[in-house]
C-alpha positions in Angstrom: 1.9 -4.5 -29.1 4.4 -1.9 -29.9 3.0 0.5 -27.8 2.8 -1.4 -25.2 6.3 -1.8 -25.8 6.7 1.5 -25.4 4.7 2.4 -22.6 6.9 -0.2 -20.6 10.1 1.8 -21.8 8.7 5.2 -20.9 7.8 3.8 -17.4 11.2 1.9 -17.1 13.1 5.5 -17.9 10.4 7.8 -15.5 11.7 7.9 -12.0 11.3 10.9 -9.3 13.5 13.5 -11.0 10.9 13.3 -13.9 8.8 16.2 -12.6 7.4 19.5 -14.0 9.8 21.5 -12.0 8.8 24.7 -13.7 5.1 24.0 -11.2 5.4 26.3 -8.0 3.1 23.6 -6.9 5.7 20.9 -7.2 8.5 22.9 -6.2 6.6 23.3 -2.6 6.3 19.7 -1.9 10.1 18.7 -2.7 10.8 21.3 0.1 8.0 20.4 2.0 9.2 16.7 1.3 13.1 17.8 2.6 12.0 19.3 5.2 9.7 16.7 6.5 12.2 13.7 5.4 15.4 15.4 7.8 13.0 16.2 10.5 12.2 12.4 10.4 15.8 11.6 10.6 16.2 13.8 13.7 13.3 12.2 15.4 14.5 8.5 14.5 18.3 9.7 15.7 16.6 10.7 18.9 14.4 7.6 19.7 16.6 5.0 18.7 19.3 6.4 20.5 17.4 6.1 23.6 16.9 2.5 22.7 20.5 1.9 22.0 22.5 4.5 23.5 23.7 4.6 26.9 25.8 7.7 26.4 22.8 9.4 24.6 20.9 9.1 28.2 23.6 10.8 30.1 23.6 13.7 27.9 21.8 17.6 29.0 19.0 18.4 26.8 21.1 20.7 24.6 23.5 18.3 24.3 20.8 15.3 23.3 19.9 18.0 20.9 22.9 18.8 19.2 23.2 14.6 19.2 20.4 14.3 16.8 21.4 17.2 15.0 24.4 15.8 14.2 23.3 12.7 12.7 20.9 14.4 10.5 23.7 16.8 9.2 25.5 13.4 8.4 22.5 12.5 6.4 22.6 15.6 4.4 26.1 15.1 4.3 25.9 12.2 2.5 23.2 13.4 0.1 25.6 16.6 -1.0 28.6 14.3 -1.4 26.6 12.4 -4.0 25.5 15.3 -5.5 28.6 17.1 -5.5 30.4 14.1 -6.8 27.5 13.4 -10.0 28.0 17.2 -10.7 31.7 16.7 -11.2 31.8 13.6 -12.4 29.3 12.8 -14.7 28.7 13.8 -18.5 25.3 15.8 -18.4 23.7 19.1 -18.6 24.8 20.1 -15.2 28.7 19.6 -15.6 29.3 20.9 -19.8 26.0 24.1 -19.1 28.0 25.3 -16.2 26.3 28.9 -16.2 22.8 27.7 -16.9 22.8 23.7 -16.9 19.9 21.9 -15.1 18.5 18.6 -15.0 15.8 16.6 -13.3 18.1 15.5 -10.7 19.6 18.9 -9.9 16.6 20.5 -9.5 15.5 17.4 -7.4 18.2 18.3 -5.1 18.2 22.3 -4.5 14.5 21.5 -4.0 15.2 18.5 -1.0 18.6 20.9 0.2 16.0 23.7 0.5 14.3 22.0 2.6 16.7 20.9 5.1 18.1 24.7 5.0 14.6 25.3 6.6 14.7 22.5 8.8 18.5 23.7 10.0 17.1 27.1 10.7 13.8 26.1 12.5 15.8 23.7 15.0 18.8 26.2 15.5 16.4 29.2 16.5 13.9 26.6 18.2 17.0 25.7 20.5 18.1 28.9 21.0 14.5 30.0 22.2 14.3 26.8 24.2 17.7 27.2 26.1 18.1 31.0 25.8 21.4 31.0 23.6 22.6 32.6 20.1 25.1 31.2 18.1 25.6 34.3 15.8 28.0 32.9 13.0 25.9 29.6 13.0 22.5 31.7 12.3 24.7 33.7 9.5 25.7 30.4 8.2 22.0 28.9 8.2 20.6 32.1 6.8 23.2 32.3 3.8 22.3 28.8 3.1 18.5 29.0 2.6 19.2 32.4 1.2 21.4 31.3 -1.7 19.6 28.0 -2.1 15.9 29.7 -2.8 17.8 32.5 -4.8 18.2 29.7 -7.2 14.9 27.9 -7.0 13.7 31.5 -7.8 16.2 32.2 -10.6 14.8 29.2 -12.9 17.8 30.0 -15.4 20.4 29.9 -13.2 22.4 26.6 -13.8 23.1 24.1 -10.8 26.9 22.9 -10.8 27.8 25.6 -8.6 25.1 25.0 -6.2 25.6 21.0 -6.3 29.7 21.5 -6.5 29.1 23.7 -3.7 27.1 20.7 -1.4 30.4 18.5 -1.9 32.1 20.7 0.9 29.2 18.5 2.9 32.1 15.6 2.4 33.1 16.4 5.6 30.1 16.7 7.9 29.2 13.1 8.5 32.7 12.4 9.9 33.0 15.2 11.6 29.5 14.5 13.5 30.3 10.6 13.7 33.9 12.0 16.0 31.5 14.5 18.1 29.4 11.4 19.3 32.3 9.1 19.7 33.8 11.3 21.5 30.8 11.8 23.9 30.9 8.1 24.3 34.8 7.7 24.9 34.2 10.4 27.9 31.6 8.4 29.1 33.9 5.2 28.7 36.5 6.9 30.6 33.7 7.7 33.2 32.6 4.6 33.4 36.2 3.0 34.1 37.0 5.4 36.9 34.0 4.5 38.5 34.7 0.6 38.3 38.6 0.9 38.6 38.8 3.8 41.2 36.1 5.2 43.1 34.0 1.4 43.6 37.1 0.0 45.5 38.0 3.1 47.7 33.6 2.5 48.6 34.0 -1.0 49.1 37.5 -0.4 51.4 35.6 2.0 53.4 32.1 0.5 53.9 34.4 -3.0 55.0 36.2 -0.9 57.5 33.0 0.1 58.7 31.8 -3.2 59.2 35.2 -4.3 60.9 35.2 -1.1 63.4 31.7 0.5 63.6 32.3 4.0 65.1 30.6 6.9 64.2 32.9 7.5 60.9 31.3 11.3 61.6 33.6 12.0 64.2 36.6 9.6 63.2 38.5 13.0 62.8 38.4 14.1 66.3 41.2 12.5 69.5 39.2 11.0 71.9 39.7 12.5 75.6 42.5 10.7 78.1 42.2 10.5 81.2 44.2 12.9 83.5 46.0 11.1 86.3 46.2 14.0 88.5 42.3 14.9 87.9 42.0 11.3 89.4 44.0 11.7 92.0 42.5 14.9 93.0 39.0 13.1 93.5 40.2 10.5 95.5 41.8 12.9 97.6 
């Protein structure tokens, strides 16, 4: 009875962060498992925002890309905030070990931030390839990320507060992606009003005066000839 007791306690306290994270094995699947989770995201940001998204549909292709980008940055966004946040504000490991404090739930996340580093860096030079750009200081960026981040999967000893403390400058990603796409939308608002307020009624006036006066609208432009009196005249004569 008591260990069943127990067994029910040591179940109740394991969760995800309870890994071996010293396994190569298991550190290969949390990126594998980040970089498979964000490239989800980016595929769900692009399908339902062809369900849902009239804006989305009037977008270029780099522009539809740089959409779904966005909302998977504020995804990742969200996830550094928290860690950030937990790093700073909680009593643990991470935050009193600053120089070589870990945890299950730091390690969980420089292993899933890993794997969005690579996800970031396969879709920027994917979209580079695919619409013959370069965006050098975004590739610096990108590369510095996955750099730092798998300098510290590889250092085991290396604490994570600096790496998590670091993610909370992520705070601001969400909003900044959420005003991109409003913005997209309020152009194609404004667009849209234009075409109702301004451009339909100057259609509709000129299509009616068509219908009240049908000339050839081609040649409106031009004076029609008059005749010449004298020319007139001159025939008779």
């Amino acid at each position: 009875m008591a260990s069943a007791v127990n067994g029910e306690a040591l179940l109740s306290r394991s969760s995800i962060f309870d890994l071996d994270y010293s396994s190569t094995s298991v550190q290969l699947q949390l990126v594998g498992l980040g970089f498979g989770f964000y490239a989800i995201v980016f595929l769900l940001s692009h399908f339902l925002s062809v369900l849902l998204s009239r804006t989305y549909l009037c977008l270029s292709a780099k522009e539809k890309v740089f959409w779904c980008l966005a909302a998977t940055r504020a995804i990742f966004g969200l996830q550094g905030s928290w860690a950030g946040l937990r790093a700073l504000m909680e009593d643990g490991p991470v935050s009193v070990e600053k120089v070589r404090g870990q945890t299950g739930w730091s390690w969980f996340m420089v292993l899933t931030a890993c794997g969005f580093f690579v996800f970031e860096n396969v879709a920027l030079h994917g979209s580079n390839l695919m619409f013959r750009s370069f965006d050098a200081p975004l590739a610096v960026h990108h590369a510095f990320a996955l750099v730092g981040f798998s300098g510290i999967v590889l250092c085991r000893d290396v604490g994570h507060f600096l790496p998590a403390v670091t993610l909370l400058l992520e705070m601001s990603t969400p909003f900044t992606c959420i005003s991109w796409m409003l913005l997209k939308l309020l152009i194609f608002l404004v667009g849209l009003a234009l075409l109702t307020l301004l451009i339909n009624p100057m259609w509709m006036h000129k299509k009616t005066m068509q219908l009240l006066n049908p000339v050839d609208w081609n040649f409106s432009n031009q004076v029609a000839p008059e005749d010449d009196p004298a020319a007139g005249k001159a025939h008779r004569s």
